[in-house]
Every structure is written in C-alpha cells, then in structure tokens.
C-alpha positions in Angstrom: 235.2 318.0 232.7 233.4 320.3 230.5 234.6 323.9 230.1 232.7 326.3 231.9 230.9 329.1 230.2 231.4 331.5 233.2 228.1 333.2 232.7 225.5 334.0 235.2 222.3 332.8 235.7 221.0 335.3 238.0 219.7 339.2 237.2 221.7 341.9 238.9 223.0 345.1 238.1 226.6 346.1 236.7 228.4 349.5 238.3 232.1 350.8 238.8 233.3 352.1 241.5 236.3 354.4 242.0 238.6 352.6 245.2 242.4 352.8 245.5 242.7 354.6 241.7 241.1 351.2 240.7 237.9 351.5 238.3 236.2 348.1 239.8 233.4 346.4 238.1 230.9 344.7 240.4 228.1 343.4 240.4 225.1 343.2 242.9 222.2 340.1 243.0 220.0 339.0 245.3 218.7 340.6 248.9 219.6 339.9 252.0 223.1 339.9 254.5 225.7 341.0 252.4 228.0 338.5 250.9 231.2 339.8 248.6 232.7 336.3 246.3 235.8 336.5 244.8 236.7 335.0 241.6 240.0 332.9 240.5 243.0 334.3 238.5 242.4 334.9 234.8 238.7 335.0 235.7 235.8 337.3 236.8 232.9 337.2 239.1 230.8 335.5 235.9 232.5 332.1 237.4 230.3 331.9 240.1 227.2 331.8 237.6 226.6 328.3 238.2 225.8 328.6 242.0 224.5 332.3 242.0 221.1 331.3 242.5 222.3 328.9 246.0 224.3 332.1 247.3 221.6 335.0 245.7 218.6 333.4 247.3 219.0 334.9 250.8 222.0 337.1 250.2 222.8 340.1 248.5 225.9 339.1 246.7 228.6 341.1 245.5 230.6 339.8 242.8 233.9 342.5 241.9 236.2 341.9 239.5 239.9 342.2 240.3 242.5 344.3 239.4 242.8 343.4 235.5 240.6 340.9 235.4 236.8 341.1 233.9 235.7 344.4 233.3 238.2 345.8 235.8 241.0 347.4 233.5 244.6 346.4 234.5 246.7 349.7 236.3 250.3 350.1 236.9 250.7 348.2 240.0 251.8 344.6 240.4 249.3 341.7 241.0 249.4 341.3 244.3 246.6 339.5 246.9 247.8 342.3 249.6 247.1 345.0 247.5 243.6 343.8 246.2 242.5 343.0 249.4 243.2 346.4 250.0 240.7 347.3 247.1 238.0 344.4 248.3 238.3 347.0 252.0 237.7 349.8 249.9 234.7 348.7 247.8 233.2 346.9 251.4 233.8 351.0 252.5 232.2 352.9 248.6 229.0 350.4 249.6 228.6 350.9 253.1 228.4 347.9 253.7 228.3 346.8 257.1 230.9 343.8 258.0 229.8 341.4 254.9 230.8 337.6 254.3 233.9 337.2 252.1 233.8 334.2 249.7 237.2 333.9 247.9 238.1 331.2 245.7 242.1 330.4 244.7 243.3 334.1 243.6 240.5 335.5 245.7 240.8 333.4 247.9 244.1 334.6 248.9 242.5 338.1 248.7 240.0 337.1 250.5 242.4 335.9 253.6 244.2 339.2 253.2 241.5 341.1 253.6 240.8 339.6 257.5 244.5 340.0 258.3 244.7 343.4 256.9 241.0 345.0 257.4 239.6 342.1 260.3 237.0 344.7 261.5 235.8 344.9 257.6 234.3 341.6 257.7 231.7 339.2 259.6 233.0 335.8 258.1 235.3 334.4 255.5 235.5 331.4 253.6 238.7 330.3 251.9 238.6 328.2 248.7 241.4 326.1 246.8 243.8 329.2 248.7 247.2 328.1 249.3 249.6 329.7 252.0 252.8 328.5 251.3 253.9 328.3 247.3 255.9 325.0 248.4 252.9 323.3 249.3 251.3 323.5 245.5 252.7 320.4 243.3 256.1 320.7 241.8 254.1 320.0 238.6 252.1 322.7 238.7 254.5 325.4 239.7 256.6 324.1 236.9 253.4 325.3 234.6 253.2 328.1 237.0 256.3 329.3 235.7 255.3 329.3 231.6 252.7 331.2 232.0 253.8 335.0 230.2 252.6 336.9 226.8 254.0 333.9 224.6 251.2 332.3 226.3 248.4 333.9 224.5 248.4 332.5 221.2 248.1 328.8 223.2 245.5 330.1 225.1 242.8 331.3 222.3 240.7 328.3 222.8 240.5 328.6 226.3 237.0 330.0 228.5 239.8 332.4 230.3 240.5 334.0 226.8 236.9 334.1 225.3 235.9 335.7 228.5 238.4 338.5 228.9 237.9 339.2 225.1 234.7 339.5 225.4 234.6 342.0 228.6 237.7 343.4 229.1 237.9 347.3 228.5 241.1 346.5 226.6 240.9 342.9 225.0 244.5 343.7 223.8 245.9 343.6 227.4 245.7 340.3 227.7 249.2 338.9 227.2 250.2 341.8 229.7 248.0 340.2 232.3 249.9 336.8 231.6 252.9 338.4 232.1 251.5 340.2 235.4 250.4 336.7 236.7 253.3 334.9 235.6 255.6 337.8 237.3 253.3 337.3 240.5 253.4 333.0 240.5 257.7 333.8 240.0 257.9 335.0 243.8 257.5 332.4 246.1 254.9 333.3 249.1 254.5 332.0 252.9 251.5 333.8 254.8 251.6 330.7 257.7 252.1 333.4 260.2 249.2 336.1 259.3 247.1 332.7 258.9 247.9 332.1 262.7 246.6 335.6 264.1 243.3 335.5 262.1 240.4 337.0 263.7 237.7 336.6 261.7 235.9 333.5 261.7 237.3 331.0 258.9 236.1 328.3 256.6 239.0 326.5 255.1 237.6 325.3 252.3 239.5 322.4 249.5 238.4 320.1 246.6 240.1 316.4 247.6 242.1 316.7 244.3 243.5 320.4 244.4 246.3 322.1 243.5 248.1 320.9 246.9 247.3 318.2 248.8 244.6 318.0 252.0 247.3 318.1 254.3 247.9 321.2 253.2 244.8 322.3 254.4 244.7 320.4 257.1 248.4 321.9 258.2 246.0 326.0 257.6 243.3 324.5 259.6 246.1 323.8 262.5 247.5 327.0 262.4 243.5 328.2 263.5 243.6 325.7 266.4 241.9 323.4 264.9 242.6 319.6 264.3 244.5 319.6 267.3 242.3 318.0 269.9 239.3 315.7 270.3 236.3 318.0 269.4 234.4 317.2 272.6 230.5 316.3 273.4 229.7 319.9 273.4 232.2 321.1 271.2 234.6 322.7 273.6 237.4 321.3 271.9 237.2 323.1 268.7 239.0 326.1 267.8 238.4 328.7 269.5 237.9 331.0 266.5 234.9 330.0 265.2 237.4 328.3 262.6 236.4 325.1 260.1 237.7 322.8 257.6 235.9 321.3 254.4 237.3 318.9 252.2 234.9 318.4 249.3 234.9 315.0 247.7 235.1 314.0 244.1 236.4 317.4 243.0 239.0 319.4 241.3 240.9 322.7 241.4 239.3 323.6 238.5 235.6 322.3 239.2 234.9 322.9 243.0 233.8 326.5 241.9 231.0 325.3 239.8 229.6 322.6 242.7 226.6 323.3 244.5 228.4 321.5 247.1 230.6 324.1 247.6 227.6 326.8 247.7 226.4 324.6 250.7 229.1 324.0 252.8 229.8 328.0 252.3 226.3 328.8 253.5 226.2 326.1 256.3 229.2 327.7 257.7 228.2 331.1 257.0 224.5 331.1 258.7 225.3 329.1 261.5 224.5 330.6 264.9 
C-alpha cells in the first residue's frame, strides 16, 4: 500500500473555533446539507483528501480536527471519544448547524457514535467506520502494538505520514511524543460501549473494510445490537431494523486504506441521501 500524503484536493477555508476551552481547527468545503467527517487517531481532517471531491460535491463538509490532533493544540484533559464527542456537539452548536451527517472513521468514529448516544437530537445521520465497541474484539496482535505506543515511540515514527503531518501543522510540533503517550494512555483502558450501541437513535451505517482491525463479525455482532441481521429482510423491507440502521462490509480493503476508497465515499452517501 502506498503511504498516504493526507492532503486535500478540494478548496475550502481554515477557521478556529472556541468549544469546550478547545481551540478546534476546521475546515469547511463544498455547499450543500451539512456533513461533519471525522478523522483517525494520529491524523487530521487532511486524510479525507482523497475522497473530498465524492463527499464536497453536494455537501458542505466539515472536516475538525480533534483534540491534539492537526492544527487542534493538545489541552490538559485525557483523550477520550466521550469527551470529543462532546466538542464535535459544541462545534455542530458555534456553526448553527442544523442536525448535520456525522462521518467518523476509527478514532472518530468512536466519536462520532458518542456523539448520537450523547447529543442524538444534534444529528440527522451517522456513519461508523473501522469503529470498534468492545477493545476485546480488536486482534490480540494489534492491542499488543496498542500497548507500545508512548513518547519512546517518536524517534521510530519519523518516517511515518502521521509524523510529517503533525510536524508540519501542529501549533506545537514538539508535543508530539506527549500525544503518543496520551493515545497510548487512552488504548491502556480497556472499553465496552455494547450497551449505548443498543439505545442508538440516530440512524446508523456500520461501516468495515473485510480486513480490519477486528473481524466482520465484529461488526456484524454492532449491526445486531441495532436490530439488524436478525431476521429475513422481507419483500418490502419490513424486516429490517427498525432504526433506519445498516451494515457495509467493503471488499478488498484494509484498516489503514478504507479511508482513502471512493468506495467508501459511496456507500457513505448511498446511505446518507436515501429517502
């Protein structure tokens, strides 16, 4: 796979915004319903340049940068998808925007699914990307890495798109082994959000590459906990959940490359402008 360059394709227009003693970066692009997409851990919204121009075309698209990520400088509060979907709320409130599509993808994506539990009357949709529910599910192997990654990790990580990005954005390029140790500190704890999964209002994509960090059962077991996969669908479709709810599993794809497929863009749109 060829390392992403994490840079967009598309014009928009950079501001802050002051929400929950957070300075946010965000960007806006395009016109049209508004969509917010949320970018992976050690990332920032340029990792959705690749497929701005699918989501941009009919959409005005918000892309924040998290809590210490991007050009959103680190503050002295834990890493934690509860309290940045708390900050996601606020920013949907500092726009004015009214009830906008959440796109989250791994990290956001687990922000994303907070926000609904937390702030459901915030948003129109959601779609869930490589987000896991339960730490157990993810592959021993990878929580094993999980667990490495701290400060010592910077020097390792100099040749890495996750480094040249935060060094050349951040507000404080030096902060980055302290945002290793904040993720590493946040991967330590294990997590299980089965049950706010289960009293989701808004209507949810579950959304997986076929080779991700967990398996597709995994998902599969989230799509159940929406009603879904439970029943023949039926000729009309009266078996389906009853939320509105849906499951993707993209083929051919990674963890690491789902959020650069225009496959993904599609099936995030198909599910987000259906009737």
């Amino acid at each position: 796979m060829t390392a992403p360059t994490w840079t967009s394709d598309v014009s928009g227009t950079g501001q802050y915004a002051e929400v929950n003693g957070l300075n946010m970066y965000f960007e806006s692009h395009g016109s049209g319903r508004p969509m917010i997409l949320l970018h992976g851990g050690l990332g920032s919204g340029e990792m959705f340049g690749p497929i701005l121009t699918q989501f941009a075309q009919d959409h005005r698209v918000i892309l924040p940068d998290l809590q210490g990520h991007g050009r959103t400088a680190d503050i002295d509060r834990p890493l934690d998808v509860r309290l940045m979907a708390d900050d996601t709320a606020a920013l949907i409130e500092h726009l004015g925007l009214d009830r906008p599509d959440v796109v989250g993808y791994s990290l956001g994506g687990g922000v994303a699914l907070q926000t609904a539990v937390r702030h459901p009357a915030t948003l129109r949709r959601l779609v869930a990307v490589s987000a896991n529910t339960r730490s157990d599910a993810i592959y021993p192997e990878m929580r094993e890495q999980q667990g490495q990654v701290s400060a010592a990790a910077a020097e390792f990580m100099k040749e890495t798109p996750m480094y040249e990005l935060y060094q050349r954005v951040a507000p404080r390029p030096e902060d980055f082994p302290r945002l290793l140790d904040k993720i590493g500190e946040s991967m330590s704890h294990g997590f299980d959000f089965d049950d706010d999964v289960r009293g989701l209002q808004v209507p949810t994509l579950v959304m997986a590459a076929d080779a991700d960090m967990a398996p597709p059962s995994h998902y599969v077991e989230v799509f159940g906990l929406l009603d879904g996969g439970l029943r023949d669908g039926g000729w009309t479709g009266e078996g389906r959940p009853k939320g509105g709810h849906a499951l993707s599993i993209l083929p051919g794809l990674t963890h690491y490359d789902i959020v650069d497929s225009p496959l993904f863009a599609a099936t995030a749109l198909a599910f987000l402008d259906a009737e």
